[in-house]
C-alpha angles and dihedrals in degrees: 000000000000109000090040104053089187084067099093114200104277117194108235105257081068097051105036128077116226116274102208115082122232107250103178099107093012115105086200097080097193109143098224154037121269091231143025125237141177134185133202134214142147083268097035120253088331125059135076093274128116109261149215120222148187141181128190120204133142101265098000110059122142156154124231138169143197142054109319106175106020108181122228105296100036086061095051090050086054107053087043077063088054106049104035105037104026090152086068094059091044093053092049096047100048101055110135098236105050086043088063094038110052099356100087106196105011101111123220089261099031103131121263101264093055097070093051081052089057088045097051089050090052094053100038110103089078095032109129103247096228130048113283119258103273100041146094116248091228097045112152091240098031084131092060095035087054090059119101093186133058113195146116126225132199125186109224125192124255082237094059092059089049101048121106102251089038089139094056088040088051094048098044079056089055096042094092092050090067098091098034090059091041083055103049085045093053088056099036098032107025115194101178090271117172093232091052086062092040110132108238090219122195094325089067098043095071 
């Protein structure tokens, strides 16, 4: 992947989601999806990395990054993230790219906050509805300690997947995801990356 030189070439079957739908206990008996998707990581569309996706479908196509289902222990990694090194998250989210990119209404200078806000609000739907075992019910960051998804969506136009340079359009939309799946590996997968040891400094204390 070029933009993303921990992507190593997968061969398709690695990357695409089948096609074909499962009819065993479905009354509609229509042999296949109405879309097509695929997903990237360092292992392909399986594996415990942060991922890239995409799904293609008239009228609902998108891209999205990030870790959808983490198991047991990635989510606990994760909310240790959270609550030890905030500044880290703040700092991640609120890249100017990937603001403008996949966070709709958070302005370039909108304060810091404002983009985890934005972030809560895209990973919701399957948020627990109390605090997590472990924390404090008016912890600064119990938004982001309740989620149990980390990802960013972004809505792209049917026009954009049948023009002519689609693959250097789709790849300038993924560009701002970059840093925030470096950083997520860096919690769930650590590799003895630098960034993973960076001190979050006063901007993390508060």
């Amino acid at each position: 992947m070029a933009i993303d030189d921990t992507i190593p070439d997968l061969p398709a079957k690695d990357v695409m989601f089948r096609i074909y739908r499962d009819l065993r206990f479905s009354p509609d008996k229509k042999p296949y999806k109405a879309h097509f998707s695929a997903a990237w990581s360092r292992t392909g569309r399986k594996g415990t990395y942060a991922h890239y996706y995409i799904h293609c479908e008239p009228g609902a196509s998108m891209i999205a990054d990030g870790i959808f289902a983490p198991n047991a222990q990635q989510l606990q990694s994760l909310r240790s993230s959270i609550d030890e090194r905030p500044g880290r998250w703040r700092r991640t989210l609120n890249e100017n790219g990937l603001k403008q990119s996949f966070m709709p209404g958070v302005k370039p200078r909108s304060g810091e906050d404002d983009a985890l806000k934005c972030f809560v609000r895209q990973n919701k739907e399957s948020a627990l509805k109390t605090k997590p075992k472990g924390f404090i019910a008016d912890h600064r960051d119990i938004e982001l300690l309740k989620l149990r998804k980390f990802t960013l969506t972004k809505k792209i136009r049917d026009e954009l997947l049948l023009a002519d340079d689609t693959q250097e359009q789709v790849t300038e939309v993924l560009r701002p995801l970059v840093g925030f799946i470096t950083f997520l590996n860096s919690i769930v997968m650590p590799d003895g990356d630098s960034s993973s040891s960076e001190s979050d400094g006063a901007g993390g204390s508060d």
